[in-house]
PyMOL Python script that loads the backbone (N, CA, C, O; Angstrom):
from pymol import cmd

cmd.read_pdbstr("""\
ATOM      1  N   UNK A   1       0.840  -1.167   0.000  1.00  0.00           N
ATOM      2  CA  UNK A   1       0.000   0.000   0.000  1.00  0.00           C
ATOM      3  C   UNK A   1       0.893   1.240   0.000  1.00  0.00           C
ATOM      4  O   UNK A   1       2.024   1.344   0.475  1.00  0.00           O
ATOM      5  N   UNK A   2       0.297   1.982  -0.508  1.00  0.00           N
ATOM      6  CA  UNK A   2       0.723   3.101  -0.760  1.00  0.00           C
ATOM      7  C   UNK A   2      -0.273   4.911  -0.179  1.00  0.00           C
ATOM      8  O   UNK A   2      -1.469   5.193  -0.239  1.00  0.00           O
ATOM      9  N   UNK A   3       0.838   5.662   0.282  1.00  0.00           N
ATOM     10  CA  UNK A   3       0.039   6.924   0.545  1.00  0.00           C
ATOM     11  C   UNK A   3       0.646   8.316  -0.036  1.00  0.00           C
ATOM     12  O   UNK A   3       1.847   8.482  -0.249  1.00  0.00           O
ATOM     13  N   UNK A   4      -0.486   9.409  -0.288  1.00  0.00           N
ATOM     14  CA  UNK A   4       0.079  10.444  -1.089  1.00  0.00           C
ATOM     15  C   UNK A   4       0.094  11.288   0.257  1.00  0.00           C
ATOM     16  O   UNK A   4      -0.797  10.941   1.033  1.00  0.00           O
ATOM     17  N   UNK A   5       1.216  12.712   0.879  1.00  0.00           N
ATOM     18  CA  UNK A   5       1.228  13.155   1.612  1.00  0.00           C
ATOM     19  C   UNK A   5       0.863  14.435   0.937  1.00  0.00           C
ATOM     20  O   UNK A   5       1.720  14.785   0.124  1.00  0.00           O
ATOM     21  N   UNK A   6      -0.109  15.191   1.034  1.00  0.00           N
ATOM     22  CA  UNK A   6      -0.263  16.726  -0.022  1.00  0.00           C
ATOM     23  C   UNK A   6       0.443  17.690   0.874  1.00  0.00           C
ATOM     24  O   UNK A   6       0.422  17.424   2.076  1.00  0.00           O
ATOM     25  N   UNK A   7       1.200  19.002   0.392  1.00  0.00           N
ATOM     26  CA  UNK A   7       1.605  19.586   1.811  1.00  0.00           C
ATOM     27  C   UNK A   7       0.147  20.781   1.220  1.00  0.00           C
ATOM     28  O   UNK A   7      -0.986  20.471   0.853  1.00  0.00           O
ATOM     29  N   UNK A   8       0.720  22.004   1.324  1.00  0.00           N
ATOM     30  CA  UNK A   8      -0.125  23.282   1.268  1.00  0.00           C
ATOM     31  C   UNK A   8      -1.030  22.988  -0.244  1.00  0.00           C
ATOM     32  O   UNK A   8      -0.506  23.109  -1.351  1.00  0.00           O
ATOM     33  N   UNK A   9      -2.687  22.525   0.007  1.00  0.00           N
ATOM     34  CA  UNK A   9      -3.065  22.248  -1.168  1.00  0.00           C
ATOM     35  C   UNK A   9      -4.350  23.402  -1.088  1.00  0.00           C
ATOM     36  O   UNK A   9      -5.240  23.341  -0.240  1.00  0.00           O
ATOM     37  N   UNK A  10      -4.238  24.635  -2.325  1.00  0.00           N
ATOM     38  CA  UNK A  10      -5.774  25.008  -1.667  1.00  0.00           C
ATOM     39  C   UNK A  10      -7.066  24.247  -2.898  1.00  0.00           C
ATOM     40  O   UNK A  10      -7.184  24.226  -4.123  1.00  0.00           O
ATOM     41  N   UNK A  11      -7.911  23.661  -1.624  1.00  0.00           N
ATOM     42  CA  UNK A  11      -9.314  23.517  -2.136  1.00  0.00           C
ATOM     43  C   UNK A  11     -10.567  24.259  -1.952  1.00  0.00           C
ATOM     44  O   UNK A  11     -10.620  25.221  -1.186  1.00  0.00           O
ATOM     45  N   UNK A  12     -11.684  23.801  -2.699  1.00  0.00           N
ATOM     46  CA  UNK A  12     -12.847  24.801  -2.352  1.00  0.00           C
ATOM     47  C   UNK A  12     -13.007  24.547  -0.544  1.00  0.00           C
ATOM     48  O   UNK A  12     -13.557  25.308   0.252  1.00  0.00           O
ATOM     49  N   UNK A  13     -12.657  23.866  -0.397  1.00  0.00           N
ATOM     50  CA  UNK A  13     -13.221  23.618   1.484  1.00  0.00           C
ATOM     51  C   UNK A  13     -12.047  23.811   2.366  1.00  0.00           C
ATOM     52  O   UNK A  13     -11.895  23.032   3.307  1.00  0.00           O
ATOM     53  N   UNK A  14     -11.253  24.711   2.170  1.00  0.00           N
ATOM     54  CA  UNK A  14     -10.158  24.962   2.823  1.00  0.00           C
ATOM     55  C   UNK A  14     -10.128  26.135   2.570  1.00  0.00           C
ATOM     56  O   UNK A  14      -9.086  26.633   2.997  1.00  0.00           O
ATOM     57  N   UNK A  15     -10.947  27.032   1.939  1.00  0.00           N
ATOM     58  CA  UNK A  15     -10.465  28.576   0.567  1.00  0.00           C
ATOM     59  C   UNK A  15     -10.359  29.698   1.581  1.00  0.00           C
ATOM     60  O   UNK A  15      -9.741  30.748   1.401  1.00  0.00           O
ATOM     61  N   UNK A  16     -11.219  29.261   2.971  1.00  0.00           N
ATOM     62  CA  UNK A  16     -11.337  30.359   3.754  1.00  0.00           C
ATOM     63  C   UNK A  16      -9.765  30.898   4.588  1.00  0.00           C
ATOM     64  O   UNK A  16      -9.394  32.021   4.929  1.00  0.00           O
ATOM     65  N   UNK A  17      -9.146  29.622   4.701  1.00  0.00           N
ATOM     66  CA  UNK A  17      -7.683  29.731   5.286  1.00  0.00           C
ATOM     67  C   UNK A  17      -6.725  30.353   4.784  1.00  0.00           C
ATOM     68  O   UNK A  17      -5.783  30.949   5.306  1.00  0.00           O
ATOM     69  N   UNK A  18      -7.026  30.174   3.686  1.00  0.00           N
ATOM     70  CA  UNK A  18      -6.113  31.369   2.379  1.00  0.00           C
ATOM     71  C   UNK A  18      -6.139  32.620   2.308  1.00  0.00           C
ATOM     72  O   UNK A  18      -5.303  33.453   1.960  1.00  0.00           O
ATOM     73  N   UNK A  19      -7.268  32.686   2.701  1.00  0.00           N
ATOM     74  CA  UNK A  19      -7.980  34.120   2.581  1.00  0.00           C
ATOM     75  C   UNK A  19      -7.084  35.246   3.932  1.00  0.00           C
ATOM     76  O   UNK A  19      -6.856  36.454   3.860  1.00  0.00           O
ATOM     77  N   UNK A  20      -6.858  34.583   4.701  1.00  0.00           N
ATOM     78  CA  UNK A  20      -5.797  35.220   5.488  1.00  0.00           C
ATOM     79  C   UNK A  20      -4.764  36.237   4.686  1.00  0.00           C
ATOM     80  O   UNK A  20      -4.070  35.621   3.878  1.00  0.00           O
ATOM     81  N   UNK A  21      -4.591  37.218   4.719  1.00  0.00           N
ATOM     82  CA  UNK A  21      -3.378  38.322   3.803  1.00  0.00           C
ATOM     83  C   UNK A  21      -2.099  38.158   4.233  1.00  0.00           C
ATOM     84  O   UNK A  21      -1.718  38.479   5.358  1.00  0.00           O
ATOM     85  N   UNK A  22      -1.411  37.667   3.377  1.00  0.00           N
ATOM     86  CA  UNK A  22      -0.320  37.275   3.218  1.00  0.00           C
ATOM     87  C   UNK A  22      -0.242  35.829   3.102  1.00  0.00           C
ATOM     88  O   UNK A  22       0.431  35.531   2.115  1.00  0.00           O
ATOM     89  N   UNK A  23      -0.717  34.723   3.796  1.00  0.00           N
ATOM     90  CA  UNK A  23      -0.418  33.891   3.950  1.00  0.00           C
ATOM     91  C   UNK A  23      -0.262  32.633   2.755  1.00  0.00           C
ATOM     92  O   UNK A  23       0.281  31.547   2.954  1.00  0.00           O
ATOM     93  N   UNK A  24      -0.804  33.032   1.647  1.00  0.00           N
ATOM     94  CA  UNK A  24      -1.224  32.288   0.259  1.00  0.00           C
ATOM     95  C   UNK A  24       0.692  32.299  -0.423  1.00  0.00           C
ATOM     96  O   UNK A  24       1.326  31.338  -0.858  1.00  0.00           O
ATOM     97  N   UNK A  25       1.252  34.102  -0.234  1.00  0.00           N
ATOM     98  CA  UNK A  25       2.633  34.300  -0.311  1.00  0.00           C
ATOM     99  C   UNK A  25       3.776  33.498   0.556  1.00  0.00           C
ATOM    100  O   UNK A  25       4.688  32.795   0.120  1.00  0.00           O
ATOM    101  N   UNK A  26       3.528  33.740   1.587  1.00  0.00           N
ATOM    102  CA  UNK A  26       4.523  33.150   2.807  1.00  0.00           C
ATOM    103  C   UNK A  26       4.930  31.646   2.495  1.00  0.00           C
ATOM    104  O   UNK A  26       6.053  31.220   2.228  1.00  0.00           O
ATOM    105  N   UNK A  27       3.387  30.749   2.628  1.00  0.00           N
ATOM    106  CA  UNK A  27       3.762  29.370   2.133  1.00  0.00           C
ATOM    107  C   UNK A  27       4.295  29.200   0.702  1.00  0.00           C
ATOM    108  O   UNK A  27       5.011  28.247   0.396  1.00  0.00           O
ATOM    109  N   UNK A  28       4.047  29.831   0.131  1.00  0.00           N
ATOM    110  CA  UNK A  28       4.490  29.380  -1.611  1.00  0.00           C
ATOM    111  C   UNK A  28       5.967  30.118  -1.378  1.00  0.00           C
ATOM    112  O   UNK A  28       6.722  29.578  -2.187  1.00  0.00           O
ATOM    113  N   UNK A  29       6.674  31.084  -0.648  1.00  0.00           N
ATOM    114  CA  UNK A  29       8.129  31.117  -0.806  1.00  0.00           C
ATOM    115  C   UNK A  29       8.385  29.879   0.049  1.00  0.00           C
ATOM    116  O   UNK A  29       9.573  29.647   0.273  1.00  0.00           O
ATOM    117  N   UNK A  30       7.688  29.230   0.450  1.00  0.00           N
ATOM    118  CA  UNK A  30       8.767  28.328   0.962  1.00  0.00           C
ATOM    119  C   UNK A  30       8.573  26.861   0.378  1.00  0.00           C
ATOM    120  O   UNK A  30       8.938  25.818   0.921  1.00  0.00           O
ATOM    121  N   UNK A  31       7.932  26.999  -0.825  1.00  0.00           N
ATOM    122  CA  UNK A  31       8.069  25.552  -1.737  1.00  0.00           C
ATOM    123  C   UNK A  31       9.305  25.845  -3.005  1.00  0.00           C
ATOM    124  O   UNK A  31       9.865  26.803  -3.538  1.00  0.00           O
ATOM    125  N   UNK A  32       9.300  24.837  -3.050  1.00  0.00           N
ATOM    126  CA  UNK A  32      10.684  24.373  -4.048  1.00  0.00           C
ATOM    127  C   UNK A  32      10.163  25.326  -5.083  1.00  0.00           C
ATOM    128  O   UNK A  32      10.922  26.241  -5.403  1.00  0.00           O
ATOM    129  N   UNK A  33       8.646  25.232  -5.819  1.00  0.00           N
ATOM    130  CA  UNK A  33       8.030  25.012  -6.746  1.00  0.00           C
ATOM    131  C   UNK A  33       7.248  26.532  -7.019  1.00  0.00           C
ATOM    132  O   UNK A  33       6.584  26.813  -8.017  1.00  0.00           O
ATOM    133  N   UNK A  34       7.475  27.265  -6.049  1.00  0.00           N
ATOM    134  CA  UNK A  34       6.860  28.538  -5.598  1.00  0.00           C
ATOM    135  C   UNK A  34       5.544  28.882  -5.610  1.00  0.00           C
ATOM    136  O   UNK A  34       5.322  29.923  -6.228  1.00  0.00           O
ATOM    137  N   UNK A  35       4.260  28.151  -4.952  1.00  0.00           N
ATOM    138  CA  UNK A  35       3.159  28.091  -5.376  1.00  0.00           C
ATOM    139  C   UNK A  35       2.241  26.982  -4.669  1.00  0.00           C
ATOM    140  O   UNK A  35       2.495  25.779  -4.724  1.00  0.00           O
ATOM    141  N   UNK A  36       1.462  27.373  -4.194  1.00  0.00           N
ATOM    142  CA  UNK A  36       0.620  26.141  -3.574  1.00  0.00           C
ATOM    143  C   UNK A  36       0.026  25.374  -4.462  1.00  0.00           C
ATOM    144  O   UNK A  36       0.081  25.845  -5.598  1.00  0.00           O
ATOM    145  N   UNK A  37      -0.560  24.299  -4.361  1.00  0.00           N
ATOM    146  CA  UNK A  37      -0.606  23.257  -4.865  1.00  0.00           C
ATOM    147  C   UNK A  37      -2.431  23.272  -5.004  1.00  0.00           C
ATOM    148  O   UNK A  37      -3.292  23.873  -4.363  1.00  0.00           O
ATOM    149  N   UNK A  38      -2.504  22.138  -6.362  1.00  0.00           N
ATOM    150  CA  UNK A  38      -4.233  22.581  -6.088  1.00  0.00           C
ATOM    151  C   UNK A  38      -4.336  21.078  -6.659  1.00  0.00           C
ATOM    152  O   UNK A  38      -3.470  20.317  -7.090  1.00  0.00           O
ATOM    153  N   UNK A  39      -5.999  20.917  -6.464  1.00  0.00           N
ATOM    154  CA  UNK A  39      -6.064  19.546  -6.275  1.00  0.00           C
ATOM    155  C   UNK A  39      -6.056  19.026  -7.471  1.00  0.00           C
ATOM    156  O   UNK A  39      -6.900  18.136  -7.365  1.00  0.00           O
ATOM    157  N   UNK A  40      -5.521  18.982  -8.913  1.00  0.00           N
ATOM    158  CA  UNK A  40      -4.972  18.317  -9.604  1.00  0.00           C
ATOM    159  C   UNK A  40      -3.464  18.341  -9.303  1.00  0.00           C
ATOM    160  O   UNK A  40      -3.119  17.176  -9.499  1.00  0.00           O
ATOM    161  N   UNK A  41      -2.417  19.024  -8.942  1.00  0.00           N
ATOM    162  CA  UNK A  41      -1.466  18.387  -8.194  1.00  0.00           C
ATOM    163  C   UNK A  41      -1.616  16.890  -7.503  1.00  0.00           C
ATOM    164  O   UNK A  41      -1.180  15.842  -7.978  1.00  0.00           O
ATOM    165  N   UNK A  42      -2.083  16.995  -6.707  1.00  0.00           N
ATOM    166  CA  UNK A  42      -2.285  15.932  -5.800  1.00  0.00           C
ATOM    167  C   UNK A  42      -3.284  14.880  -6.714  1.00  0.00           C
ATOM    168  O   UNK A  42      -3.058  13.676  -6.603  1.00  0.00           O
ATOM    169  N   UNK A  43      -4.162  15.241  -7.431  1.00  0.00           N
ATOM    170  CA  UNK A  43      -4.801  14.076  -8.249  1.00  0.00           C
ATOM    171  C   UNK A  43      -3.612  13.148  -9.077  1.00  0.00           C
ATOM    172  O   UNK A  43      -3.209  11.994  -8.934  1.00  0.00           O
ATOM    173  N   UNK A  44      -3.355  13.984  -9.782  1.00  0.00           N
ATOM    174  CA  UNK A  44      -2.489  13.146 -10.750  1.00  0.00           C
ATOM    175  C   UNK A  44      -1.227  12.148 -10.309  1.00  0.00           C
ATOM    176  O   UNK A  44      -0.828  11.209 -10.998  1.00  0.00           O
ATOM    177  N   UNK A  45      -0.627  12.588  -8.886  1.00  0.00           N
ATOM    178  CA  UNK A  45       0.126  11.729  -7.968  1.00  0.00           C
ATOM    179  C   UNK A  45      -0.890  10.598  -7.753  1.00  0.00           C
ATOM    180  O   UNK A  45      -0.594   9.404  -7.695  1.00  0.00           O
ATOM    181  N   UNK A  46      -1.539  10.870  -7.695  1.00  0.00           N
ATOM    182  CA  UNK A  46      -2.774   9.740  -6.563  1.00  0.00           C
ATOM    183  C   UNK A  46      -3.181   8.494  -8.376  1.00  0.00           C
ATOM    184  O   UNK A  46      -3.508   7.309  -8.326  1.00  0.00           O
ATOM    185  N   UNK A  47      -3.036   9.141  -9.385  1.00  0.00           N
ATOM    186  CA  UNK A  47      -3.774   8.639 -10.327  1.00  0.00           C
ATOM    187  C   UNK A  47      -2.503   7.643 -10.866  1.00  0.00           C
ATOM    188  O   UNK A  47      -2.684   6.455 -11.133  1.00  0.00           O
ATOM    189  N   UNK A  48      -1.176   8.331 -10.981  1.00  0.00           N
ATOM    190  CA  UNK A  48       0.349   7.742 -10.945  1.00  0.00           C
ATOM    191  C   UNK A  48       0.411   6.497 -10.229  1.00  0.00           C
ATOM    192  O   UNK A  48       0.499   5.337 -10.634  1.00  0.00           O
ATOM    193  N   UNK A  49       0.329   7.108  -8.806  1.00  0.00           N
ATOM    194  CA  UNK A  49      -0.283   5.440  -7.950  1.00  0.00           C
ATOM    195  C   UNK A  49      -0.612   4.322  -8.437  1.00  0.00           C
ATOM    196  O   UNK A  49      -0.024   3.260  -8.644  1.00  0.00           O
ATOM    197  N   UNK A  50      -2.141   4.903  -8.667  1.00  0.00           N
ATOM    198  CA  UNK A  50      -2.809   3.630  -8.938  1.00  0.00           C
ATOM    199  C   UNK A  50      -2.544   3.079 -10.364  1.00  0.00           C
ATOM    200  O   UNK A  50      -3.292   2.170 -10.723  1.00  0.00           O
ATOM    201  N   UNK A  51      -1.547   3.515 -11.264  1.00  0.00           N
ATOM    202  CA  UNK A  51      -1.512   3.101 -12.657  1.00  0.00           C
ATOM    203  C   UNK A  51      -0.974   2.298 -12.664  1.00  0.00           C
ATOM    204  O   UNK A  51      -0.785   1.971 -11.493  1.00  0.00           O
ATOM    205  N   UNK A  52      -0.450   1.548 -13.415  1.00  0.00           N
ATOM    206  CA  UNK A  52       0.223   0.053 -14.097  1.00  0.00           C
ATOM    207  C   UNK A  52       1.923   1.057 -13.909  1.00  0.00           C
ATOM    208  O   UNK A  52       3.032   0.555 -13.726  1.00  0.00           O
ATOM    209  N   UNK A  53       1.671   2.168 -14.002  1.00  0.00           N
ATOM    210  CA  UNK A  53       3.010   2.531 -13.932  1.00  0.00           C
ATOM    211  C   UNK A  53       3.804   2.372 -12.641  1.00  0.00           C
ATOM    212  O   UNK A  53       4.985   2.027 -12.671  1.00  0.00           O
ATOM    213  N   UNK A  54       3.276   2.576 -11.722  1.00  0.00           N
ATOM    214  CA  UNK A  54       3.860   2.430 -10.352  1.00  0.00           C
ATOM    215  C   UNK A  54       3.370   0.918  -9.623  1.00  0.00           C
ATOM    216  O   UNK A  54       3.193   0.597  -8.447  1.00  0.00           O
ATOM    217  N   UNK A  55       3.282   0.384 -10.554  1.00  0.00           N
ATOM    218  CA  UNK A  55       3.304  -1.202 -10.043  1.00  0.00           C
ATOM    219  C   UNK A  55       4.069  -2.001  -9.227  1.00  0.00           C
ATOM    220  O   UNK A  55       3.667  -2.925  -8.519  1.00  0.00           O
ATOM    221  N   UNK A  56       5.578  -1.458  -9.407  1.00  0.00           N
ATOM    222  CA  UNK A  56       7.071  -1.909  -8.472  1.00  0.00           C
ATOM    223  C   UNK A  56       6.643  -0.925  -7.782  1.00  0.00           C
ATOM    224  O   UNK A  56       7.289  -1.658  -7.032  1.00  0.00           O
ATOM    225  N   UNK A  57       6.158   0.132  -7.141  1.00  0.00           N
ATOM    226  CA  UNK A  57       5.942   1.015  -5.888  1.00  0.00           C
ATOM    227  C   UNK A  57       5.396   0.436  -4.612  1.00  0.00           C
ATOM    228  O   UNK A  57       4.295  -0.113  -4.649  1.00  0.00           O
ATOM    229  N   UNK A  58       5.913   0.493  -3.747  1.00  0.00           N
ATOM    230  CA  UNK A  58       5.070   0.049  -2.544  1.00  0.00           C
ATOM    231  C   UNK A  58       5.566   0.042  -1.322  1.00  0.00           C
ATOM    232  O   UNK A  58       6.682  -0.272  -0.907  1.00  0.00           O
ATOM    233  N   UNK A  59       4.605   0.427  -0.785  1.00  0.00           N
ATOM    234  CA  UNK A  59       5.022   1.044   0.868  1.00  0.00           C
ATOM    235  C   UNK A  59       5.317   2.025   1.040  1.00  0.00           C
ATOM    236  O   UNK A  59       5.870   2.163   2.131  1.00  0.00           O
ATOM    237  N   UNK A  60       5.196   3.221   0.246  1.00  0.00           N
ATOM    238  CA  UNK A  60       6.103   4.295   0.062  1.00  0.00           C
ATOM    239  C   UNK A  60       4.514   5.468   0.438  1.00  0.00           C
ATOM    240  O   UNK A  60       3.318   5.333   0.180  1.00  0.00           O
ATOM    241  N   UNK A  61       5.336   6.589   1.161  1.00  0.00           N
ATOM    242  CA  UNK A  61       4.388   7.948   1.283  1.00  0.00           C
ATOM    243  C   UNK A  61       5.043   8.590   0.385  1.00  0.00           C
ATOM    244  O   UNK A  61       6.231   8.848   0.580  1.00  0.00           O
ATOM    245  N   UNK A  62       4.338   9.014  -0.893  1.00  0.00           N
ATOM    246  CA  UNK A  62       4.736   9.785  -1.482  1.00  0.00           C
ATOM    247  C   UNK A  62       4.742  11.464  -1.292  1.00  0.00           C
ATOM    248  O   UNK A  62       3.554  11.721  -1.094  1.00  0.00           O
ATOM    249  N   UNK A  63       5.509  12.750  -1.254  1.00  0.00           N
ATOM    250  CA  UNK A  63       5.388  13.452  -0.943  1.00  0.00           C
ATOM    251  C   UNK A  63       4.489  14.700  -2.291  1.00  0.00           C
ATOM    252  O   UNK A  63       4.943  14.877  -3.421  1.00  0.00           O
ATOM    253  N   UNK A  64       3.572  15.188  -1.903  1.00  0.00           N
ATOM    254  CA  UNK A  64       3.174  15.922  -3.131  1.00  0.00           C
ATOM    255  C   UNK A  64       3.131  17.116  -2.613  1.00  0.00           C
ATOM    256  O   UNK A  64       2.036  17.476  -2.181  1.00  0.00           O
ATOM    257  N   UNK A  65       3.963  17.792  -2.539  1.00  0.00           N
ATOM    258  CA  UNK A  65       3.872  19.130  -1.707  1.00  0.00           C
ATOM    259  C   UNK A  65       4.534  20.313  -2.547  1.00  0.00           C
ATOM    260  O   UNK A  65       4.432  21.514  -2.299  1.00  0.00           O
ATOM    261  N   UNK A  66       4.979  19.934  -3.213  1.00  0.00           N
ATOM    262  CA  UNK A  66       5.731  21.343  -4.157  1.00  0.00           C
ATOM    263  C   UNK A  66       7.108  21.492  -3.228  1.00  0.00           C
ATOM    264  O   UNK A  66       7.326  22.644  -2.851  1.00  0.00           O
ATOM    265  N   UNK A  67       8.185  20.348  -2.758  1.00  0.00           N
ATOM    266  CA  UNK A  67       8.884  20.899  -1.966  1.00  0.00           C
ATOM    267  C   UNK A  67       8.749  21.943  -0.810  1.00  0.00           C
ATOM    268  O   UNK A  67       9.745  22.571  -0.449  1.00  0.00           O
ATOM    269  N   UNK A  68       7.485  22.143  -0.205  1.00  0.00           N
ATOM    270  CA  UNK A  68       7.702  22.871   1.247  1.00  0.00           C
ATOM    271  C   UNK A  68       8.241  22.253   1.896  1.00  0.00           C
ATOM    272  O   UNK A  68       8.780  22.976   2.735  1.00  0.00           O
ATOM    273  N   UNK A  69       8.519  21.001   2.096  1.00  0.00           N
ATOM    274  CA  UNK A  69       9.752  20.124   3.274  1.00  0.00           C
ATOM    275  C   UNK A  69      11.116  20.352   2.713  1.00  0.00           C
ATOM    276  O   UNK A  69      11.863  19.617   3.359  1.00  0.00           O
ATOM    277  N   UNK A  70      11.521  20.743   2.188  1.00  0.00           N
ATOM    278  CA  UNK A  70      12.694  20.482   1.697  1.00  0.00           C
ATOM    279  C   UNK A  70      13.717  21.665   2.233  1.00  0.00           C
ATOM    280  O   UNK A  70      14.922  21.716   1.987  1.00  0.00           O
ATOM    281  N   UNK A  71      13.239  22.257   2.731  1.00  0.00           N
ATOM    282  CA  UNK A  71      14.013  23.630   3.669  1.00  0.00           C
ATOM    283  C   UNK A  71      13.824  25.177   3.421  1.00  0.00           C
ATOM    284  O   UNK A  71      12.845  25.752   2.945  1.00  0.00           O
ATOM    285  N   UNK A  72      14.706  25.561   3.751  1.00  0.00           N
ATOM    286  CA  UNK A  72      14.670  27.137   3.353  1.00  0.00           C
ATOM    287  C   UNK A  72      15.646  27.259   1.881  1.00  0.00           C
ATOM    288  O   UNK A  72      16.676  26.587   1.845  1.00  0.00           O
ATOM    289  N   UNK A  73      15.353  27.962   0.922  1.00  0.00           N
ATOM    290  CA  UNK A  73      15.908  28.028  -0.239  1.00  0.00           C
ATOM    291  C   UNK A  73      16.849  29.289   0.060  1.00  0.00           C
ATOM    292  O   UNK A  73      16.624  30.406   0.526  1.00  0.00           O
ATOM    293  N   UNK A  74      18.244  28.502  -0.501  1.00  0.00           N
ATOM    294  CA  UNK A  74      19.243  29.833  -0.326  1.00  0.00           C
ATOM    295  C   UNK A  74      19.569  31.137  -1.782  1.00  0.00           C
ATOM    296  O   UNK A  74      20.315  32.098  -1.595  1.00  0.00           O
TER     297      UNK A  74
END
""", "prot")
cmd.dss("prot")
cmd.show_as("cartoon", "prot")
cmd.util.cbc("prot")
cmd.orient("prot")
């Protein structure tokens, strides 16, 4: 089995948290990818999964976050 980890994803049922000023900026400087993530991000990981393509995959949390774990960018 397998799991997708999403980091900062905005959806319609989350939209209000965003809405905070500034905060939509703050998290996206701190992804690899510069930008929060929306739920085809995270679909198409999840769809990768389940394909014939990731067949040797397993056990693995995949990370779908746009690099926000990955640190502070120098």
């Amino acid at each position: 089995m397998n799991a997708v980890a999403p980091g900062a994803t905005r959806t319609a049922a989350n939209e209000a948290v965003f809405d905070v000023p500034g905060l939509t900026e703050q998290i996206a400087a701190m992804t690899a990818l510069d930008r929060l993530g929306g739920p085809d991000d995270v679909a198409d990981v999840a769809a990768f999964l389940a394909s014939d393509a990731a067949r040797w995959i397993t056990g693995q949390v995949i990370d779908a976050s746009g690099g926000l774990f990955l640190g502070p960018r120098l």
